[in-house]
Structure formats: C-alpha cells, structure tokens
TIDO-991551 format. One record per residue (C-alpha): x, y, z. Coordinates in steps of 0.05 Angstrom, whole numbers, plus 32768, in hexadecimal, padded with zeros to 4 digits. Layout:
TIDO-991551
REC     xx     yy     zz
REC      X      Y      Z
...
***
This chain:
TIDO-991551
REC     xx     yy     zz
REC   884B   8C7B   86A3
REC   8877   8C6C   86DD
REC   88BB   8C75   86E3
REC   88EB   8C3B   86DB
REC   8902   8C4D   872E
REC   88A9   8C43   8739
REC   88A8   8BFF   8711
REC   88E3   8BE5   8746
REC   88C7   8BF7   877D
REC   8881   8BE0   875D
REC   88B0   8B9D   8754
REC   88D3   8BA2   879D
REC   8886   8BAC   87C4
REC   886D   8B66   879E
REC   88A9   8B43   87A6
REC   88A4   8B4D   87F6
REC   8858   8B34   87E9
REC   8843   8B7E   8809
REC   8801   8B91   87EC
REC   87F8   8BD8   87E3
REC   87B6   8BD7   87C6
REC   87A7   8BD2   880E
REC   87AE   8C1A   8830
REC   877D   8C57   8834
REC   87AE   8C7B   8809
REC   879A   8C4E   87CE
REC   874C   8C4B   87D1
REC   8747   8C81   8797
REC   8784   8C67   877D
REC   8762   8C51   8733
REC   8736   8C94   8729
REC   877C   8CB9   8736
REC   87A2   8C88   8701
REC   8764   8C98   86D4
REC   8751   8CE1   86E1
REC   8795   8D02   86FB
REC   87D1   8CE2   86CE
REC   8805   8D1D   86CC
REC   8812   8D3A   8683
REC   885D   8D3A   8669
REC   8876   8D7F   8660
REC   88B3   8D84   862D
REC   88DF   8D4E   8618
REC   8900   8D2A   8652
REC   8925   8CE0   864A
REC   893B   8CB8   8677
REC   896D   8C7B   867A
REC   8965   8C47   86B0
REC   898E   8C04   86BD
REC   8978   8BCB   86F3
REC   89C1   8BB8   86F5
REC   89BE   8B87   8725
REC   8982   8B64   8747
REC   8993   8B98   8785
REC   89A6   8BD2   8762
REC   898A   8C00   8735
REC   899A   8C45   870F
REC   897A   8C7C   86E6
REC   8982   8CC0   86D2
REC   8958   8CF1   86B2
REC   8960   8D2D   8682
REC   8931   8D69   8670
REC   8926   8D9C   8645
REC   88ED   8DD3   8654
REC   8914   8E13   864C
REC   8952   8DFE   867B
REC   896B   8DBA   867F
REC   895C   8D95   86B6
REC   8966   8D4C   86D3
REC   8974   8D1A   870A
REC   899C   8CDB   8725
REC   897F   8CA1   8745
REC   8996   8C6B   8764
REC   8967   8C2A   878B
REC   8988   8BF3   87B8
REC   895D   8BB2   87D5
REC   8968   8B7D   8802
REC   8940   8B57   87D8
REC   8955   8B41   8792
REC   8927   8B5B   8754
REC   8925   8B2E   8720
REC   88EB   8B5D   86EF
REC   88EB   8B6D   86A3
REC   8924   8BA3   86A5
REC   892C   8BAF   8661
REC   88F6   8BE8   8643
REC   88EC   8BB9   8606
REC   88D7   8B7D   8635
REC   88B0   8BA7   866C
REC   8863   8B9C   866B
REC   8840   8BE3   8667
REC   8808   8BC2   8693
REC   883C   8BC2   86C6
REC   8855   8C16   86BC
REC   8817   8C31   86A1
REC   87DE   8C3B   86DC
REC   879A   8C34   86C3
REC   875A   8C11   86D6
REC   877B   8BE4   8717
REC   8754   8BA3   8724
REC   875F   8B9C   8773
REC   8768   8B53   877C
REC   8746   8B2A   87B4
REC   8766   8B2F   8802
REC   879C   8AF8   8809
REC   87A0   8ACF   8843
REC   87D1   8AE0   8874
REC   87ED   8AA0   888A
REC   87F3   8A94   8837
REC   881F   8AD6   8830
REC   8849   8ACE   886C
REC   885B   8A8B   884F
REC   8879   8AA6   8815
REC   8890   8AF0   8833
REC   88D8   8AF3   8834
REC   88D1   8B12   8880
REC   88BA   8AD3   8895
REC   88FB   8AB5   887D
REC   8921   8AD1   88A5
REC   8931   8B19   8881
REC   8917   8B5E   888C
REC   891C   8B7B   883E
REC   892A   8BBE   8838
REC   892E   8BEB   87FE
REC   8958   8C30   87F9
REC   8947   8C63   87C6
REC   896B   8CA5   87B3
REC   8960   8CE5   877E
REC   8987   8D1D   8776
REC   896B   8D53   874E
REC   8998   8D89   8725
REC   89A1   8DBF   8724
REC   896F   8DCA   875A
REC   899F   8D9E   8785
REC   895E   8D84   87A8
REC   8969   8D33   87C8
REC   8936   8D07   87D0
REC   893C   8CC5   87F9
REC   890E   8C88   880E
REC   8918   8C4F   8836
REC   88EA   8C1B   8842
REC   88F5   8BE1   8871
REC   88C0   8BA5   887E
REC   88C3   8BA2   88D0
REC   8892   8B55   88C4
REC   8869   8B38   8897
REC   8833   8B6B   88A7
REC   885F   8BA0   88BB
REC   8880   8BD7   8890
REC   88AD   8C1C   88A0
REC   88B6   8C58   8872
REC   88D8   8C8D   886F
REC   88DC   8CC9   883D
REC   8906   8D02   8839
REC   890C   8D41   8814
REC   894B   8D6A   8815
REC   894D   8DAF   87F8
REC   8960   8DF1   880C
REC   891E   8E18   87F2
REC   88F9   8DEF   882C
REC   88F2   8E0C   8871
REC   8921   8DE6   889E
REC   8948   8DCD   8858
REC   8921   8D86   8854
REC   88EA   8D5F   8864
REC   88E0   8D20   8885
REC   88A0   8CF8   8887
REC   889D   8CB4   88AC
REC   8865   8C7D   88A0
REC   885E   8C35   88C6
REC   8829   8C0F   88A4
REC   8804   8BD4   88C3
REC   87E0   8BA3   8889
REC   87B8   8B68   88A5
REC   878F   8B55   886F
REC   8749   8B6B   888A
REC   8768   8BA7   88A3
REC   87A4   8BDD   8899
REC   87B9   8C15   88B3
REC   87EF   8C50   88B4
REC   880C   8C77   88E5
REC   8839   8CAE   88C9
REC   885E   8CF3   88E9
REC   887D   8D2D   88BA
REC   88AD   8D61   88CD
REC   888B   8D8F   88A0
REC   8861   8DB0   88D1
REC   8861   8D81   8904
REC   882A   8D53   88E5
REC   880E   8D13   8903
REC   87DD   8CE9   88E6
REC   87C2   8CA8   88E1
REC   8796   8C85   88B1
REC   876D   8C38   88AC
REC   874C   8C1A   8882
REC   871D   8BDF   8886
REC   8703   8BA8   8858
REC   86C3   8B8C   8863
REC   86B1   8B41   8858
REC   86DD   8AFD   886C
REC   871F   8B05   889F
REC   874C   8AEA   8862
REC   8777   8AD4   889D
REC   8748   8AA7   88BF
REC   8716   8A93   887E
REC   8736   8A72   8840
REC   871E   8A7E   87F4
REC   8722   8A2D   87FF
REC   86EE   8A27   882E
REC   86C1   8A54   880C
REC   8697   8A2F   87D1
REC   8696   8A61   8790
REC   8659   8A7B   879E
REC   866C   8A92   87E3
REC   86A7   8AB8   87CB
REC   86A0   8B05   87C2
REC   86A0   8B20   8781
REC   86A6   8B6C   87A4
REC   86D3   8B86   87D4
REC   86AE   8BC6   8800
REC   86E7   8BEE   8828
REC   86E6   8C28   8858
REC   8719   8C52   8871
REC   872D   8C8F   8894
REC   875F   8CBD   88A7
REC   8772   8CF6   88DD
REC   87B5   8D1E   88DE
REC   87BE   8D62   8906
REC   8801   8D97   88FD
REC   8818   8D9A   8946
REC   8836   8DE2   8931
REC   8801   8E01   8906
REC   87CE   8DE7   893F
REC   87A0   8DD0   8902
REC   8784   8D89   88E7
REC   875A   8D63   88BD
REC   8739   8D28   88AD
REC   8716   8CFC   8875
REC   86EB   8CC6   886F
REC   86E0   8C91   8830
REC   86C1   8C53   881B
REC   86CF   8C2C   87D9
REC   86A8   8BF1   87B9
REC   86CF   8BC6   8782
REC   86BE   8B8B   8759
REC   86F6   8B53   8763
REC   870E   8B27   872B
REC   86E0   8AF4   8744
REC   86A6   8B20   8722
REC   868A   8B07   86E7
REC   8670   8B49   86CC
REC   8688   8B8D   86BE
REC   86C3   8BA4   86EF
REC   86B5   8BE5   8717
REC   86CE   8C16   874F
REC   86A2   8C45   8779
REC   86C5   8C72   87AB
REC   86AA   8CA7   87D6
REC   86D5   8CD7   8800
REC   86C1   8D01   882E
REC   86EC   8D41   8856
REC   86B3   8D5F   8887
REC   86E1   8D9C   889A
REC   86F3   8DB3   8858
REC   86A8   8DA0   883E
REC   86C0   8D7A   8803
REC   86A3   8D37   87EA
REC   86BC   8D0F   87AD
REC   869F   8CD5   8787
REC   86BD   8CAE   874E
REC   86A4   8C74   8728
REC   86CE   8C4D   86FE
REC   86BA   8C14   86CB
REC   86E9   8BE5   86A0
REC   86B8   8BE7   8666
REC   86D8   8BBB   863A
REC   8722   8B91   863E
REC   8743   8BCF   8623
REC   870F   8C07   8635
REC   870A   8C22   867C
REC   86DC   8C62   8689
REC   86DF   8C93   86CE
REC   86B6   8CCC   86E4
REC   86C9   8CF4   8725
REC   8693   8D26   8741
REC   86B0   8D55   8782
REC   8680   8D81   87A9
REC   8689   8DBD   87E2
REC   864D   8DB9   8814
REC   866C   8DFD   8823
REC   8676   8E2C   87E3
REC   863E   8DFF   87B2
REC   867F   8DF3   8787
REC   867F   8DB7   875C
REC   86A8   8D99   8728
REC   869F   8D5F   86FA
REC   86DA   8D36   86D2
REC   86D2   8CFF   86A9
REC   8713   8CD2   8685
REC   8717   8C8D   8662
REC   8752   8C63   8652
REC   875B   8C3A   8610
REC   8787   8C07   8603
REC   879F   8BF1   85C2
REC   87B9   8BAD   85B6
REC   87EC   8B96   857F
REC   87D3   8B70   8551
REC   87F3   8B2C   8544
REC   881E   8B22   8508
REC   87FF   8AFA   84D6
REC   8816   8AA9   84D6
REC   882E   8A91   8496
REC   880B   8A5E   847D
REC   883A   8A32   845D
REC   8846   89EB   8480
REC   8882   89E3   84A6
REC   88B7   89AE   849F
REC   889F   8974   84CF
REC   885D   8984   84AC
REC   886F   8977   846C
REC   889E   893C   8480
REC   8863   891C   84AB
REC   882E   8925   8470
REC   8806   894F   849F
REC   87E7   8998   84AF
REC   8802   89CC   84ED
REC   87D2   89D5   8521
REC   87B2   8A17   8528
REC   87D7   8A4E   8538
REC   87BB   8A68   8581
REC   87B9   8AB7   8581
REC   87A1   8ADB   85C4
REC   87BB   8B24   85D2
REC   87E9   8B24   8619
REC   8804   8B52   863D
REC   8847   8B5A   860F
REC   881C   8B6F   85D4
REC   87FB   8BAE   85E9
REC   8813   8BE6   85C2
REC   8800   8C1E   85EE
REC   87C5   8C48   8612
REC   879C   8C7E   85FD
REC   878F   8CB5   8641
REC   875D   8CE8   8636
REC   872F   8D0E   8673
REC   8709   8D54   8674
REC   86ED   8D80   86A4
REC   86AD   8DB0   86A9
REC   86DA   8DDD   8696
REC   86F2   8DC4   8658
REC   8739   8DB6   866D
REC   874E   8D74   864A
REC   8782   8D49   8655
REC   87A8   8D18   8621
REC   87E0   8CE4   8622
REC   87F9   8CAC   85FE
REC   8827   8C77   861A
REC   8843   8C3D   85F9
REC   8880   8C26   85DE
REC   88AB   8C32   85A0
REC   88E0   8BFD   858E
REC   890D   8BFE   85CD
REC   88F1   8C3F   85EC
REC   88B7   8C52   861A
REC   8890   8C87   8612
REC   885E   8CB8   8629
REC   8840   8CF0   85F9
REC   8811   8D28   861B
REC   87F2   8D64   8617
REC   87CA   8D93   8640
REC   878D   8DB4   861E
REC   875F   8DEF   863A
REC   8726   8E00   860C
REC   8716   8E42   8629
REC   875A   8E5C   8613
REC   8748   8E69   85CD
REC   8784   8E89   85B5
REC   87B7   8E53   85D4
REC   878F   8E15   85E6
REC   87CE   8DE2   85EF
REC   87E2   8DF0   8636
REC   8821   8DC1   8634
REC   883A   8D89   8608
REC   8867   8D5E   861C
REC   8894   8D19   860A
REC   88B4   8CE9   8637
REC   88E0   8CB5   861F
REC   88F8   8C7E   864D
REC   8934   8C49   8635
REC   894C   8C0E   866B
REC   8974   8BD1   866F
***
C-alpha cells in the first residue's frame, strides 16, 4: 500500500496532467505491483495530515526490536484538492495491483489543460528525516514545459561514501515517445533511457478522426536503456518490449513484457491477465544464457467488494402520500465499497508471500507475512502490520 507522502505525489503528477505510465522505468511496472509488493515487518503506524492544499505532513513509528521512525513534510506549487482523510481515500488509488495503461492523449489536448501552459512551472518539494539513523532524504521535482520535467533526489547519511547521494533525471514525454537522461554522484553514473510506442502520433492523429474500428485496442512499446560509472570504468545496458490491451479492448485485459540485459545474460518474461473484475493473475519466468539458472514465480490479486446494505422495504413518505410505489433501488459496487485485497505469490522455491490491505473503520491497513516452506522448523520468515490514520 502506498504511503500517504506516495498518494500526494501520485495526486501532484495527475494534477500537472504528467503521465508517468509513460517511461521505460514503468514497462514492468504491473508484474512488480503483482509479483514484488514488500511484506510489513512489525507493527509500524503512521499519522499523515494534507493540511493545506500545498502542504502536507506525516510521521511514522516502529517497533521491530528498537523503535524507529521518521518526519515528512511535501510542499507544491500546485494546490491538491484529493480524498485526505483515510476513511474517504479509495484503496484503488494506494493499493498497486493489476494497472490498466490508458490510451496516449493528444498533446495539443494536454497542454490545453497543463497548468505550464498557463503560465506556471509547478514544482513540488519533498523531505524525510529518518531517526535515529539521522539519515535525510529530499526530492524536488520541477515541470521545465508541458513535455518537460526535472528531478532531483538526494540521500544524506553519514554511512555513505562521500556522506550523500545525489541522482539527477530530465525527462522528455511527447506522447509517441519519452525519454530520460539522468547523472548520479554515486559512482559517477550516466545513463539514458527511451522508450517508444508504436501505432498513431497522438499529437498529430485524433481518437476523433479515427472511426471505432480503427482505434487500437493494444498498445506495443519498446524501450531501452544505457548508463556507464565514469569511475568504476563499467556499464550496462537493457533492452524491453511490452504489449498491453487498452480499455478500448473488449475482451480479457493483459500485459506481456520481455526484458532483456545481453551483458549480464539475463532475460525476463511476465504475463499478466485481469481474469475477472476482482481477479488478476501474473507469472514471471527469468533465465541466465550464462549459468542455465532459472526461476519461476507466479502471484494473483483478489479483490473483495462490500456488499451493499440491504434497502428496507417499507414505502417512504411521498410514497405513501402519493398512493404510489419507490422505484427500484439501483445497487452497483464502486470504488468506495471495496473492502480490501487479498496478495499472495510463490516461487520454485517455495518461498510465499502474503498480504492483506484494506481498511478498518478510520484506519488503513496492511497485514503480511513472509513464508519459506523449506524451513521446516520456523516457516514464518516475518509478519508484519501497518496501520495508516490521515486527515
């Protein structure tokens, strides 16, 4: 489940109309949400406040054999005008799962609503201090134009070489095509990455001039990167592809990658399927062309939905008064009644994963637990509970 500090900047990136489904980064981005979810490990809580639409706060407070926690504070530019309180927040919106990528906007379309083409560059400041490590983490973000967008991370922390990090991305996102350039001071590194979607130039081709059975109901990407550490003198590369059914689909939705790093001899494939409205199924297979290794992991997500409360069936007043019936009540789940996800994946190995999110009254929460079947004796790894509160 994200964090309540994620879900604003979630909020801030599709206020500013920045689509970041749209980067090489992303392409395996639903078999990781599927496959690699992280397991809560003791009891941490945290309390989070969006106290004005350009401010926000949180802190957080652990328990796993010391206490731990952390302070966090996000400004904007922009005003944020989301679901803030825990008891009003869609889970859709903090719990990452099967992602439907949606079809490529138009450009002109986007720049007409983008706040940089009114006249404003929004930018978004993000701190975290960590105790008692007394570790600092910071982001800034700044959109340059309505296709332009800086970065910058940094890590602060004595048990680093040189103290601290910094890593600096500019990221370029024209509809058909996007790319990244980024530098780190960790090593030196350099590295750029692209990716390209095949099919109509949203920017020069309309969904209005195509008739519906001209539209795409698939999206087929490709993408590469290339970095190299100027002070280790080493480098690497990857290549990947993705195919994914868009909304306009009428059948089953679906996402193929395939990954490739040809100097590390590793290829990966996934496969994911949304099975049913509440059932989504993933399988990940990686293979070493140089040491024969393999390994297989497969993971499913189920959703459960509240159910509605019964309607009474006793007439109201203006029925009774008008010598008449109520129309039928309309019930159709939405978004505000689901009641929580069901996580589970395993490996060849037997190591299984579990977590429950959902919601409890005013409180989010995650319950998880690592499981490795080889270890007789002790099989639960780590269990964990995160509780999250905001207003």
């Amino acid at each position: 489940m994200l964090e309540f500090m994620e879900y604003i900047q979630h909020a801030w990136y599709h206020a500013t109309q920045w689509n970041q489904d749209n980067s090489y980064s992303q392409l395996t981005s639903t078999a990781r949400a599927l496959l690699e979810f992280e397991t809560p490990r003791g009891l941490r809580v945290h309390l989070s406040s969006l106290s004005s639409p350009k401010l926000a706060t949180s802190y957080k407070l652990g328990s796993l054999g010391f206490v731990d926690g952390s302070l966090s504070y996000l400004y904007t530019s922009q005003a944020l005008f989301p679901p803030s309180r825990s008891a009003a927040i869609h889970l859709r919106q903090v719990i990452h799962g099967y992602h439907q990528v949606q079809e490529l906007r138009p450009l002109d379309g986007r720049q007409a609503e983008d706040p940089v083409n009114m006249g404003r560059q929004p930018v978004l400041l993000y701190g975290r201090f960590y105790l008692p490590q007394s570790s600092l983490e910071a982001l800034y973000v700044r959109r340059l134009s309505s296709t332009q967008q800086v970065k910058l991370c940094g890590v602060s922390d004595s048990r680093l070489k040189h103290g601290g990090t910094l890593l600096a991305v500019h990221q370029y996102d024209a509809g058909k095509y996007a790319t990244d350039a980024l530098y780190s001071t960790d090593g030196g590194l350099v590295g750029v990455r692209g990716l390209y979607n095949f099919g109509p130039d949203p920017c020069t081709t309309t969904s209005a001039a195509l008739r519906v059975d001209e539209r795409l109901s698939g999206l087929f990407s490709l993408g590469a990167e290339i970095y190299y550490g100027s002070l280790n003198k080493s480098g690497g590369m990857s290549l990947g592809t993705r195919f994914t059914t868009l909304p306009a689909h009428p059948g089953i939705p679906l996402t193929a990658t395939l990954t490739l790093n040809p100097l590390m001899g590793n290829v990966s494939m996934t496969h994911a399927v949304k099975a049913g409205r509440d059932v989504s199924l993933c399988s990940r297979f990686d293979f070493n062309f140089y040491s024969y290794e393999s390994e297989l992991m497969l993971g499913c997500e189920i959703w459960k939905m509240r159910r509605p409360l019964p309607v009474s069936a006793a007439r109201s007043t203006e029925a009774k008064l008008e010598w008449r019936l109520d129309p039928p009540p309309t019930q159709s789940p939405t978004a505000s009644e689901v009641a929580g996800v069901l996580k589970a994946r395993v490996d060849q190995n037997w190591r299984i994963g579990i977590l429950w999110e959902g919601r409890v009254k005013e409180l989010l929460f995650t319950l998880g637990s690592s499981i490795d079947m080889r270890q007789r004796d002790q099989p639960f790894q780590t269990i964990g509970l995160e509780l999250q509160y905001s207003s």
